[in-house]
N, C-alpha and C positions, 0 to 999 in steps of 0.2 A: 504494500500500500504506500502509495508516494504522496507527501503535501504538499501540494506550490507555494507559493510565497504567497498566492492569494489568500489563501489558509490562516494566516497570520494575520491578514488583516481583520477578520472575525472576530464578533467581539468573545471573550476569551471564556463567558458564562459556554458559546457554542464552542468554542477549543475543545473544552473540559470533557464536551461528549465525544473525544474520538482521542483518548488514550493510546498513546502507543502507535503500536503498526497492527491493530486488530480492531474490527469493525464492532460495536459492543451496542446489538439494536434494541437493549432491556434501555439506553437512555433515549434513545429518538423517538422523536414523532412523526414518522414517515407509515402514511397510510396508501396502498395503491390507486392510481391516476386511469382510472377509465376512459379513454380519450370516445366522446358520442360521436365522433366523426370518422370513428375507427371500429370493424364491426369483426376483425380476423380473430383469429384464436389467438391465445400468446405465445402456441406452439408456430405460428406463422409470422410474428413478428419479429424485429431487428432485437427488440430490446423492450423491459419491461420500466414500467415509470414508477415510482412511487415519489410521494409529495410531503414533505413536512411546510404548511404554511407559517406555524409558530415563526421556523429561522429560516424560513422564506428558502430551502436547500430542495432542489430534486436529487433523487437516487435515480440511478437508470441501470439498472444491471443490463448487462449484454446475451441474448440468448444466441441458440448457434448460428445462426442467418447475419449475425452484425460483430459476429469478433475481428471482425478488419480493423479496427480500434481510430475509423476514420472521423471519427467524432472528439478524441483523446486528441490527436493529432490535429485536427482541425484548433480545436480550444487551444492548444499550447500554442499554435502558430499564430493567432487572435488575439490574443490575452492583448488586453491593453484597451483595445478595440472599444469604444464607447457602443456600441452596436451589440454587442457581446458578450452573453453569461462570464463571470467567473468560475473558472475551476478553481476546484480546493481540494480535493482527493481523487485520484484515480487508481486503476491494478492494472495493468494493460491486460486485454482483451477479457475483460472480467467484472469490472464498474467503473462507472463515476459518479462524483460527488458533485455540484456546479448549484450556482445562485438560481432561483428562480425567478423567469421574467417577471418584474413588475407587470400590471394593467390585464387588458386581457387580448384573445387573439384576436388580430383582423376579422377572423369568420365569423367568429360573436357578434363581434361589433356590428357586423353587416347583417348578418341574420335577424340582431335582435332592432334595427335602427335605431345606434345608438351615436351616432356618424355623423357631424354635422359635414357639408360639401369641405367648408375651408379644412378642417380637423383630414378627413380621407386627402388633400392635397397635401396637406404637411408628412403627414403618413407617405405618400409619395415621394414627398421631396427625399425624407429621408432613409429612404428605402433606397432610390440612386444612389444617394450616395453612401452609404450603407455597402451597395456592390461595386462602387469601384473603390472603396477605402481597404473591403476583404480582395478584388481582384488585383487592386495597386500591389498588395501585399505576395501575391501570390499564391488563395487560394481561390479554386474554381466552386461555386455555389451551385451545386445544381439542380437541385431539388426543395422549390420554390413551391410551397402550399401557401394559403391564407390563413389555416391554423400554425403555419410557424413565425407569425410575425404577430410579437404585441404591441401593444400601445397603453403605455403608461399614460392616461389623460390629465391626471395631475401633474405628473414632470415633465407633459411632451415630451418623451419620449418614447423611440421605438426600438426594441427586442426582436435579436433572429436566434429562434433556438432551431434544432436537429442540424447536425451538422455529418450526418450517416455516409450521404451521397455526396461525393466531389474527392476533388485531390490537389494535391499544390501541381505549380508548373509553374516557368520560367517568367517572372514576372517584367520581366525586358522584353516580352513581347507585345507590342502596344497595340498592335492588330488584337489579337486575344483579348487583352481587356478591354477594345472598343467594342468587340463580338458581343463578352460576357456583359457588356454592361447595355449594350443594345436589347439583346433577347430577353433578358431579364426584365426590364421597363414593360416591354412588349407581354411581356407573361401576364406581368401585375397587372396590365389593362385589361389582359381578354380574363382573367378570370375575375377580376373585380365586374368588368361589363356583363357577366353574367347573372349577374344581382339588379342590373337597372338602377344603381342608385344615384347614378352621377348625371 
């Protein structure tokens, strides 16, 4: 079990729950995350969620479909990233530990109209740049849902969690990241347009 440096920044009442290099869940409050947008078994998915909202931490164990550990990888090469959960514990190919996004997901937000126009253009705005801040860097994002983007409404702020699908590449390619950051805009339109809300 490895702690990032993010780990430390927590405040140290949530340290105190993760003793050691062994996981000890008689302290957490990590209850499993039924995603209603998600209807597979758990024997079909990447990885299973559980949510402690006390200290605001998801768990995500990896089941056998997602030990690529491309979400570990992904988090370590982000870290920084205002756009960007915090990691705070990982095991490669086995869990992680990571903040949970503030606000709630775009899909909510749009399902339940909770969206005013200018609020989904900020959302927008920050969503661009959002994909060339991660493609600048050199990872490829590519598996873009509306439940993996939230919106903190009290911080405006936006959240991109799952990071399962993509991989780093050479970020001196400037074609690629005009690519990645073209089709991606392109995406967030046709599935937002599919809602009628704008």
């Amino acid at each position: 079990m490895i702690k990032t440096q993010q780990f430390y920044s927590l405040p140290q009442s949530v340290q105190s729950m993760f003793p050691g290099n062994k996981l000890n869940f008689d302290l957490l409050n990590f209850v499993m995350f039924k995603d209603p947008h998600d209807d597979r078994s758990n024997s079909d998915k990447r990885a299973i969620i559980f949510m402690d909202d006390l200290n605001n931490l998801v768990y995500k164990e990896f089941m056998k479909r997602g030990k690529s550990d491309a979400d570990i990888t992904a988090l370590l090469h982000l870290q920084g990233n205002p756009f960007v959960p915090k990691l705070y514990i990982y095991e490669k190919r086995d869990f992680l530990i990571m903040e949970k996004a503030p606000g709630e997901s775009l899909l909510d937000l749009i399902r339940n109209k909770s969206l005013t126009l200018e609020e989904l253009t900020e959302i927008r705005n920050q969503y661009e740049i959002l994909v060339k801040s991660i493609s600048d860097s050199g990872w490829s994002y590519v598996d873009f849902k509306l439940e993996h983007l939230f919106w903190d409404s009290t911080a405006k702020q936006a959240t991109l969690i799952d990071y399962s699908i993509g991989n780093e590449f050479d970020s001196s390619r400037v074609e690629i990241i005009q690519y990645l950051k073209e089709e991606s805009i392109k995406h967030f339109d046709s599935l937002v347009a599919e809602y009628n809300i704008l």
